[in-house]
VEXGUSE-885863 format. One record per atom (N, C-alpha, C, CB): residue in three letters; x, y, z. Coordinates in steps of 0.05 Angstrom, whole numbers, plus 5000, padded with zeros to 4 digits. Atoms other than C-alpha are relative to their C-alpha. Glycine has a CB too. Layout:
alaXYZ
...
***
This chain:
unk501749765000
unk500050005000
unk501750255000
unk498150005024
unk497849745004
unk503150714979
unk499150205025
unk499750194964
unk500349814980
unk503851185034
unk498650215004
unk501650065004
unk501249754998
unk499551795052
unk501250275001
unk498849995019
unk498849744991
unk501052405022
unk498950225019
unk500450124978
unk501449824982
unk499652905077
unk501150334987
unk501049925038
unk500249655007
unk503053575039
unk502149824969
unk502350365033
unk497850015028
unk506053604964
unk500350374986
unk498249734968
unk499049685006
unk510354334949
unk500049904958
unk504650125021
unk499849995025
unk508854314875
unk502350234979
unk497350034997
unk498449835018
unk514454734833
unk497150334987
unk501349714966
unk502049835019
unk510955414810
unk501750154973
unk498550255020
unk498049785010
unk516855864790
unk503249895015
unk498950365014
unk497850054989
unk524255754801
unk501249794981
unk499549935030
unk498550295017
unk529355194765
unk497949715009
unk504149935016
unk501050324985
unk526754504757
unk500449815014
unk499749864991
unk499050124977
unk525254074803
unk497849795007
unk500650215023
unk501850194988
unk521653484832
unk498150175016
unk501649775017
unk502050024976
unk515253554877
unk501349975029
unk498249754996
unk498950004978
unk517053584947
unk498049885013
unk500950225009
unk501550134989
unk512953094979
unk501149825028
unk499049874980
unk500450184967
unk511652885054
unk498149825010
unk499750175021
unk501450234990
unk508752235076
unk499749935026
unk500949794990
unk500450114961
unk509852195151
unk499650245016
unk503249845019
unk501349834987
unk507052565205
unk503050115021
unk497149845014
unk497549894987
unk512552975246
unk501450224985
unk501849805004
unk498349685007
unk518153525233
unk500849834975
unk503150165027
unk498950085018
unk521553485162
unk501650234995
unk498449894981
unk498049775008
unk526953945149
unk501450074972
unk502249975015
unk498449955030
unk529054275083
unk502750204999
unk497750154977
unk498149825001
unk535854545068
unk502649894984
unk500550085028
unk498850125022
unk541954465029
unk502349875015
unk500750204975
unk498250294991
unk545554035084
unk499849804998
unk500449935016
unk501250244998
unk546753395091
unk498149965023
unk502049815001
unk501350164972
unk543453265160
unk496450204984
unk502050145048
unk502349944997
unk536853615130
unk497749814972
unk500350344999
unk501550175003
unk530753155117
unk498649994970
unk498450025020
unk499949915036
unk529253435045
unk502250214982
unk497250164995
unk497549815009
unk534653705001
unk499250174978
unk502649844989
unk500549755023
unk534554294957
unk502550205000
unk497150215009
unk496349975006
unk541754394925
unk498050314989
unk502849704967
unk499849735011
unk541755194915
unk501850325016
unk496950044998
unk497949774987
unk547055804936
unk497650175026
unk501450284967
unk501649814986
unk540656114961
unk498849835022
unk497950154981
unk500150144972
unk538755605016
unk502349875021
unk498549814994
unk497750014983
unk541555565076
unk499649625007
unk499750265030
unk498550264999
unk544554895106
unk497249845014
unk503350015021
unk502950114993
unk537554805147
unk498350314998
unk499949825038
unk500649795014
unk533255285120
unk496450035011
unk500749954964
unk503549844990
unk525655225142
unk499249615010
unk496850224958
unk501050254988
unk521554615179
unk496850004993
unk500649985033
unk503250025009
unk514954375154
unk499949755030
unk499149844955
unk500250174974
unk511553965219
unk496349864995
unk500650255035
unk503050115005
unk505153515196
unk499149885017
unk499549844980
unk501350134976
unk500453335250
unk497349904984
unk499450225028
unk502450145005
unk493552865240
unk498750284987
unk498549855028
unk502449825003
unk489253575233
unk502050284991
unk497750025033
unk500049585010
unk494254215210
unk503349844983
unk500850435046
unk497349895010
unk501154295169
unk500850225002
unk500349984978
unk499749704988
unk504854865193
unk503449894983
unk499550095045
unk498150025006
unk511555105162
unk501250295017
unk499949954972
unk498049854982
unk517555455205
unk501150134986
unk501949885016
unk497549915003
unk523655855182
unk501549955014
unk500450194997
unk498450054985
unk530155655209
unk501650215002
unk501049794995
unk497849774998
unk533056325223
unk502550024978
unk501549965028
unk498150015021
unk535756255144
unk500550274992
unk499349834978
unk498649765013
unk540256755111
unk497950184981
unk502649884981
unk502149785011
unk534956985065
unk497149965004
unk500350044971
unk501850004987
unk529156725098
unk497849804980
unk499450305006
unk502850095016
unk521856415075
unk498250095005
unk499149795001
unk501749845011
unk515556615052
unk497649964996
unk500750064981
unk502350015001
unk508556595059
unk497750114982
unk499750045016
unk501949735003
unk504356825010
unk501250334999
unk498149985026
unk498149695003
unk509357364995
unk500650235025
unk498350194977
unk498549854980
unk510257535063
unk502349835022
unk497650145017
unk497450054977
unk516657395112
unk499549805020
unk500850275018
unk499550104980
unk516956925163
unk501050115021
unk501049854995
unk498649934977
unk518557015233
unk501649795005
unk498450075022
unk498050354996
unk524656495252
unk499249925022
unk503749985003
unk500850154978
unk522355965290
unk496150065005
unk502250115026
unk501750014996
unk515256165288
unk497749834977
unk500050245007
unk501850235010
unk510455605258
unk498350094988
unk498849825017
unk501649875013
unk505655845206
unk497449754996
unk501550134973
unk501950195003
unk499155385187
unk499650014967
unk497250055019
unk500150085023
unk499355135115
unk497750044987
unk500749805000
unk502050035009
unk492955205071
unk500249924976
unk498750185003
unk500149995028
unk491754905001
unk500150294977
unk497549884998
unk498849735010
unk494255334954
unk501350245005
unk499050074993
unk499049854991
unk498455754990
unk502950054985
unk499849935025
unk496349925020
unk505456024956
unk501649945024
unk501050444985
unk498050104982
unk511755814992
unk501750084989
unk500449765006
unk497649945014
unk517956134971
unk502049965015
unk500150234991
unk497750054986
unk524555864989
unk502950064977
unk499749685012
unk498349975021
unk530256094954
unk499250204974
unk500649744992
unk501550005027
unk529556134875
unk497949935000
unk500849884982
unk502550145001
unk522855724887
unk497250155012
unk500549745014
unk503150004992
unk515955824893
unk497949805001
unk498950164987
unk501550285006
unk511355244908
unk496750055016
unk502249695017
unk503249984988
unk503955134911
unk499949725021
unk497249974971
unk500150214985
unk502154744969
unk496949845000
unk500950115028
unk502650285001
unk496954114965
unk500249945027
unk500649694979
unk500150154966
unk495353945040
unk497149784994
unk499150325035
unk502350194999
unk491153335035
unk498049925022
unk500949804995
unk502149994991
unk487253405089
unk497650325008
unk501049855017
unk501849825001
unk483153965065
unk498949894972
unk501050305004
unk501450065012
unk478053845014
unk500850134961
unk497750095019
unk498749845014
unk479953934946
unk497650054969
unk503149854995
unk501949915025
unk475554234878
unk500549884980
unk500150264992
unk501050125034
unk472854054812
unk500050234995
unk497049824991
unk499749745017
unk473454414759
unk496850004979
unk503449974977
unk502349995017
unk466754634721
unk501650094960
unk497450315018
unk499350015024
unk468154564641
unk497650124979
unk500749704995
unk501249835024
unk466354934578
unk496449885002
unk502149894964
unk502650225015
unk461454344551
unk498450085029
unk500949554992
unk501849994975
unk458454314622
unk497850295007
unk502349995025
unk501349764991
unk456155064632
unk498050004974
unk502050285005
unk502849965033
unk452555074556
unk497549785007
unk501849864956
unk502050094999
unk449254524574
unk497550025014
unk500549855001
unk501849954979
unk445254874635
unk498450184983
unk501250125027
unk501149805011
unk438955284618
unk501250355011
unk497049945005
unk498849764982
unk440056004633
unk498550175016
unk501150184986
unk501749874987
unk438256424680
unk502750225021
unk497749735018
unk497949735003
unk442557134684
unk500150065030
unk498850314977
unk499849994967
unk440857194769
unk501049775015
unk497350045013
unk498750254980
unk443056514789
unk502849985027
unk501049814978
unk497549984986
unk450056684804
unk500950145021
unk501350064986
unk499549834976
unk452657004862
unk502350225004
unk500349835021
unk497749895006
unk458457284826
unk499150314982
unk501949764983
unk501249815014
unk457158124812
unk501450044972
unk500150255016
unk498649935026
unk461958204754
unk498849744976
unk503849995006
unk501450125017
unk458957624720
unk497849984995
unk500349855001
unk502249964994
unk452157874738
unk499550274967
unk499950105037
unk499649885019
unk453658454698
unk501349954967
unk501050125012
unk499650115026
unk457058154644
unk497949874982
unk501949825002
unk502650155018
unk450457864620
unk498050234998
unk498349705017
unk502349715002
unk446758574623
unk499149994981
unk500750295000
unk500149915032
unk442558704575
unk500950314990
unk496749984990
unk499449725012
unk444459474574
unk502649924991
unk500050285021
unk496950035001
unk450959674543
unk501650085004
unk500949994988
unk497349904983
unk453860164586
unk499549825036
unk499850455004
unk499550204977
unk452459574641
unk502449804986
unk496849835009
unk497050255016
unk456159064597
unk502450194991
unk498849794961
unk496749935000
unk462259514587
unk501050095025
unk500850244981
unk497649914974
unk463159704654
unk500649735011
unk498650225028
unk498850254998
unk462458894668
unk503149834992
unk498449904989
unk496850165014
unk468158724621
unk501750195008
unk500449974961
unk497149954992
unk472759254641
unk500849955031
unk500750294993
unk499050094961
unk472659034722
unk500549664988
unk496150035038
unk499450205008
unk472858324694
unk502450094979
unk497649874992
unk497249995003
unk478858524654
unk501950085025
unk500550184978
unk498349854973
unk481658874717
unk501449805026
unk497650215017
unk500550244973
unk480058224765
unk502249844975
unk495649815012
unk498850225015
unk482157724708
unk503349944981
unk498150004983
unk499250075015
unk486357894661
unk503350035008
unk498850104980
unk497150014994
unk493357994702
unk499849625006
unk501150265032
unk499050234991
unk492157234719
unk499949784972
unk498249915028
unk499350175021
unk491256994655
unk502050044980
unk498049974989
unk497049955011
unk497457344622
unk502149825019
unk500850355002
unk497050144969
unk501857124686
unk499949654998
unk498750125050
unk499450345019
unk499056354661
unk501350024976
unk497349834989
unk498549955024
unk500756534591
unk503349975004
unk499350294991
unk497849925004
unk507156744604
unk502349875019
unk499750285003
unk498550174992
unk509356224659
unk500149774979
unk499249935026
unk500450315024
unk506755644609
unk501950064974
unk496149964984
unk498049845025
unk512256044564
unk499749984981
unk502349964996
unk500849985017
unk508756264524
unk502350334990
unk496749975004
unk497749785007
unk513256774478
unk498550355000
unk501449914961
unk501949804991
unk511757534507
unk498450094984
unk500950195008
unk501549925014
unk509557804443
unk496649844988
unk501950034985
unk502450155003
unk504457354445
unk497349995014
unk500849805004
unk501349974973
unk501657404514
unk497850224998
unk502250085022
unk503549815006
unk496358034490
unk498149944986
unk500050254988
unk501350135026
unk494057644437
unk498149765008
unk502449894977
unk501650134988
unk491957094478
unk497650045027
unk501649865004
unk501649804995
unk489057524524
unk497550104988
unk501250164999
unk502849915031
unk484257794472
unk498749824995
unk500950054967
unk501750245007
unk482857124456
unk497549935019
unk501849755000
unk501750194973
unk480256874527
unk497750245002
unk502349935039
unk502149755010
unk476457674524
unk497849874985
unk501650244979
unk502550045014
unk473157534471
unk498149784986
unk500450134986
unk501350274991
unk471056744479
unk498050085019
unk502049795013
unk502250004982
unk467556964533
unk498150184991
unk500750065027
unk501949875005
unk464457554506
unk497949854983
unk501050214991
unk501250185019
unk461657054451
unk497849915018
unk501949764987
unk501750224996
unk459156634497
unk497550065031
unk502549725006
unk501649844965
unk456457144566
unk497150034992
unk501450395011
unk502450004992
unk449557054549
unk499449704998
unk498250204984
unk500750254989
unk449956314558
unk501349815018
unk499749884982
unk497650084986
unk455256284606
unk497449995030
unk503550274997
unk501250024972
unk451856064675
unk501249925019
unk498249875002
unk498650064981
unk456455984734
unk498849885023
unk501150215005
unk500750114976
unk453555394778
unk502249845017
unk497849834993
unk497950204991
unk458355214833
unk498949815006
unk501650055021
unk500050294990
unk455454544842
unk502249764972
unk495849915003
unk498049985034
unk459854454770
unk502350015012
unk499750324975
unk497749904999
unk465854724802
unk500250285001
unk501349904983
unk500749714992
unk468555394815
unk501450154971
unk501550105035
unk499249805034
unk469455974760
unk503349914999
unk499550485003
unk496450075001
unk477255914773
unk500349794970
unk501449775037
unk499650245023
unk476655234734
unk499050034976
unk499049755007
unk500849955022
unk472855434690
unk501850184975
unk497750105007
unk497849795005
unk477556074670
unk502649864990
unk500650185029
unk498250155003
unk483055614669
unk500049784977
unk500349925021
unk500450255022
unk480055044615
unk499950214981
unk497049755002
unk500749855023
unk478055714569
unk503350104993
unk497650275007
unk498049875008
unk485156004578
unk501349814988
unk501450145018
unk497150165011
unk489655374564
unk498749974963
unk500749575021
unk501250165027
unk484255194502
unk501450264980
unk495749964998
unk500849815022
unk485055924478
unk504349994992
unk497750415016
unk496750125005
unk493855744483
unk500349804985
unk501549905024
unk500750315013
unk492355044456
unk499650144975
unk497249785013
unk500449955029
unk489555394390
unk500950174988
unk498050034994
unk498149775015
unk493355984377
unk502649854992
unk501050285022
unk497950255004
unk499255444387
unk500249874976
unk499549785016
unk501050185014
unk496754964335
unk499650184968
unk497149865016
unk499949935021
unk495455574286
unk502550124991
unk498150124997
unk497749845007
unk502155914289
unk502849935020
unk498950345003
unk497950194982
unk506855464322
unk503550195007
unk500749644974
unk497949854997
unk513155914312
unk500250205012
unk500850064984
unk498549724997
unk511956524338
unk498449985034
unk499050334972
unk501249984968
unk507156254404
unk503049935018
unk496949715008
unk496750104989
unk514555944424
unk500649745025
unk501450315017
unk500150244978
unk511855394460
unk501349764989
unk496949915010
unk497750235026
unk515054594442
unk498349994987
unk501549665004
unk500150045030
unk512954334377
unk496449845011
unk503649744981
unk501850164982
unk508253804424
unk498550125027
unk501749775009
unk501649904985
unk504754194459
unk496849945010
unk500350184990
unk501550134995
unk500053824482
unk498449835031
unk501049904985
unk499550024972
unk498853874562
unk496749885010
unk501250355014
unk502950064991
unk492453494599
unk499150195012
unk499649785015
unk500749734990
unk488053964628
unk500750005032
unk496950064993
unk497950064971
unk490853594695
unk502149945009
unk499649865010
unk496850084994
unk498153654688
unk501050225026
unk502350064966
unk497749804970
unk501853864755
unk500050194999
unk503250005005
unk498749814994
unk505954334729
unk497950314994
unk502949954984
unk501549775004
unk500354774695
unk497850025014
unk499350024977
unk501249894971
unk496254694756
unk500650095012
unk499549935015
unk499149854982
unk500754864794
unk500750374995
unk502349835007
unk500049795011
unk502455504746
unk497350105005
unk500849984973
unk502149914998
unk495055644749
unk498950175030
unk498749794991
unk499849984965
unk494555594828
unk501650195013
unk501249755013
unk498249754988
unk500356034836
unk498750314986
unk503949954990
unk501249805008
unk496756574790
unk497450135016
unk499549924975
unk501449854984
unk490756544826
unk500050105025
unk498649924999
unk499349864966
unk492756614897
unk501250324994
unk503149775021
unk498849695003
unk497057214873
unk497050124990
unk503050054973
unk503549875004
unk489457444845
unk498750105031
unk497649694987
unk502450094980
unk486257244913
unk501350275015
unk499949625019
unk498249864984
unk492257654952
unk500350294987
unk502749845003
unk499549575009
unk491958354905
unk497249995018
unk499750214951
unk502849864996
unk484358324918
unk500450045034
unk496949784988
unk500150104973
unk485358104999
unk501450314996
unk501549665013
unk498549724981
unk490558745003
unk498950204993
unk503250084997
unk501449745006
unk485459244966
unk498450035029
unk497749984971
unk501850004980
unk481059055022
unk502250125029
unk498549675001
unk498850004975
unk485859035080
unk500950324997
unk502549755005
unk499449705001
unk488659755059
unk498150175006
unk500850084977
unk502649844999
unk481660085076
unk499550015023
unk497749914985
unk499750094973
unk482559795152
unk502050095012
unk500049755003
unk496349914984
unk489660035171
unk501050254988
unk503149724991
unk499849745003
unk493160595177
unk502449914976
unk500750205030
unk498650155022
unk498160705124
unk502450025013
unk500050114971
unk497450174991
unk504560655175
unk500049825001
unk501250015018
unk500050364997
unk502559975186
unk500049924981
unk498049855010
unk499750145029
unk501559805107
unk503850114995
unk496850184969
unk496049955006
unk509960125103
unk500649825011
unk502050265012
unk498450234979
unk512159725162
unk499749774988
unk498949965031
unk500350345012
unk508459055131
unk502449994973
unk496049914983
unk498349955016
unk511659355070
unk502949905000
unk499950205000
unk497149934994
unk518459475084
unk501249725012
unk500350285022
unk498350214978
unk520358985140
unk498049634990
unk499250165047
unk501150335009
unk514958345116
unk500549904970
unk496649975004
unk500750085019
unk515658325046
unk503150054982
unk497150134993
unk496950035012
unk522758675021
unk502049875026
unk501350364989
unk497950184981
unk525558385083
unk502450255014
unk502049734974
unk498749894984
unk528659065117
unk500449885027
unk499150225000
unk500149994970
unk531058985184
unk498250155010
unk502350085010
unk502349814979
unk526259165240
unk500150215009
unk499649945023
unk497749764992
unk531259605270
unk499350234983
unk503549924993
unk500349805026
unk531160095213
unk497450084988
unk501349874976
unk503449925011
unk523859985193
unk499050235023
unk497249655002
unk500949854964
unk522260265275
unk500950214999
unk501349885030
unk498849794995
unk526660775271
unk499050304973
unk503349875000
unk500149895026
unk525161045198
unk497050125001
unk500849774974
unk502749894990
unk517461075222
unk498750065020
unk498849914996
unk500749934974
unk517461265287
unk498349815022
unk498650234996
unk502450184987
unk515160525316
unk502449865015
unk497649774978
unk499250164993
unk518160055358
unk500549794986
unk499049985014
unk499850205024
unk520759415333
unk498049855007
unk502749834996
unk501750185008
unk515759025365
unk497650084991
unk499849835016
unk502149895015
unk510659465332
unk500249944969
unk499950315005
unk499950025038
unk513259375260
unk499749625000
unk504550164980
unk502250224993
unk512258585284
unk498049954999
unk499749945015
unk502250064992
unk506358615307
unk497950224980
unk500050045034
unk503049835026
unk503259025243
unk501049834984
unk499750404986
unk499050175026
unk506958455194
unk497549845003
unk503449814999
unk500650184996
unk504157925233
unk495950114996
unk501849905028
unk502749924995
unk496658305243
unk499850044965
unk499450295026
unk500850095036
unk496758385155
unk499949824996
unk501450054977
unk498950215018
unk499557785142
unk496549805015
unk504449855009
unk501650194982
unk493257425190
unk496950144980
unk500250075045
unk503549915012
unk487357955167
unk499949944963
unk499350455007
unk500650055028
unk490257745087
unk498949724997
unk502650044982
unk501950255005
unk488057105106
unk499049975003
unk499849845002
unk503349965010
unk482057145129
unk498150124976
unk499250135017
unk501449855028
unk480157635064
unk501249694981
unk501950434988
unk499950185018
unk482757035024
unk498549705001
unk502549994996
unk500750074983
unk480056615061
unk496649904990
unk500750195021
unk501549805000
unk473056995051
unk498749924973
unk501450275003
unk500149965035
unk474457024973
unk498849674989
unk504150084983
unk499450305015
unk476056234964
unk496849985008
unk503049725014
unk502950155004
unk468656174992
unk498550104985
unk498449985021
unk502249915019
unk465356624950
unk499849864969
unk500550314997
unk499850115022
unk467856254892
unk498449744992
unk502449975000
unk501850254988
unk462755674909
unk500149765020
unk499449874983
***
């Protein structure tokens, strides 16, 4: 019988690399020593570099007081302080960025093209406003729909584009595409999450609308020759997964900026995210250090609840 995976760091960004997968319950240490429990050869990790610790009911990941630290969701670690893992969360160590799969949280279906045409319609069903509007019948309702739905969407479907390396000059063009597929299709588009959630859906329209630009002009999209990826391969899940969280996390910090003052959005700034010293952050804004702390740690908590928030609205 094959062992239980309890967490898998999927590759998002960074050199290639295997999956990082943990099967036993306890501490596991990553770093580029020998004595550490997963290895990851790179100048930029240190010798024990961060601790992932899987228990029956949570995954939590540490920092080991490394040279350039790790990363939550694009914010800082505290060393030695234990974070709680969630599906789909970003992890950055080093060069790397990895989506995390924790298997004991529940995981989604994806609702598909064919699937949504086949529902009757009915333009109030959804619970989603930008797609509410996108089916307007006016037409200064339907253009203000599509340009917040370009606004929400379309940095995450270039940032797939363009991890799935796709060649840049290309990347507006496919854009346009996935645009105006949908516009085709927004008066029979019906978003039932019992289908799956829009995400997936967004994601089967974008690779199809890569898949066929591919297929007509093979040289200049710059992808291989075989291009030919299932719609459930790893690595462009995992590319996808890392796009949307970065989605989930602009929208989560529009919100959180409307709650806090704005020394506290510098301090998170400054000292959680480029990684200043505390020292310097405290001094530079007139706070204490354990104030510029204790406003990383108080963003970095209220971005997860707003994401949190988001992932349910999505169905």
């Amino acid at each position: 019988m094959k062992p239980t995976v309890l967490l898998r760091l999927q590759r998002a960004t960074g050199p290639d690399c295997k999956p990082i997968v943990i099967s036993k319950l306890g501490a596991n240490t990553l770093g580029r020593g020998s004595d550490a429990d997963i290895a990851l050869d790179n100048e930029g990790i240190s010798r024990m570099h961060a601790r992932i610790n899987c228990a029956p009911d949570s995954v939590t990941l540490a920092d080991l007081d490394s040279t350039h630290g790790t990363m939550l969701n694009g914010a800082r670690l505290e060393p030695n302080e234990p974070m709680q893992l969630h599906n789909q969360d970003l992890v950055t160590i080093g060069p790397w960025t990895f989506v995390a799969r924790v298997t004991n949280e529940p995981e989604e279906t994806h609702v598909t093209p064919a699937a949504v045409e086949e529902k009757p319609v009915d333009p109030y069903r959804t619970r989603n406003s930008v797609l509410l509007r996108l089916r307007a019948d006016g037409s200064m309702d339907r253009e203000v729909g599509w340009n917040e739905f370009a606004r929400i969407y379309g940095p995450v479907i270039a940032g797939f584009a363009r991890n799935a390396n796709v060649a840049p000059q290309e990347v507006d063009d496919i854009l346009q595409d996935v645009m105006l597929g949908f516009f085709r299709q927004s008066q029979k588009f019906e978003y039932d999450p019992k289908r799956g959630r829009f995400r997936g859906y967004l994601k089967t329209v974008t690779l199809n609308c890569i898949r066929d630009r591919h297929r007509r002009k093979r040289p200049r999209v710059g992808l291989p020759e075989h291009f030919e990826p299932a719609d459930d391969d790893d690595s462009l899940q995992a590319n996808w997964d890392h796009e949307w969280t970065q989605h989930l996390l602009r929208r989560a910090m529009e919100k959180v900026k409307g709650s806090v003052q704005p020394t506290t959005l510098e301090a998170f700034d400054r000292y959680g995210v480029r990684g200043e010293p505390a020292e310097s952050v405290a001094k530079a804004l007139g706070m204490s250090e354990a104030s510029v702390r204790h406003a990383k740690m108080r963003i970095m908590h209220q971005l997860r609840d707003e994401v949190v928030r988001l992932r349910g609205e999505e169905g």
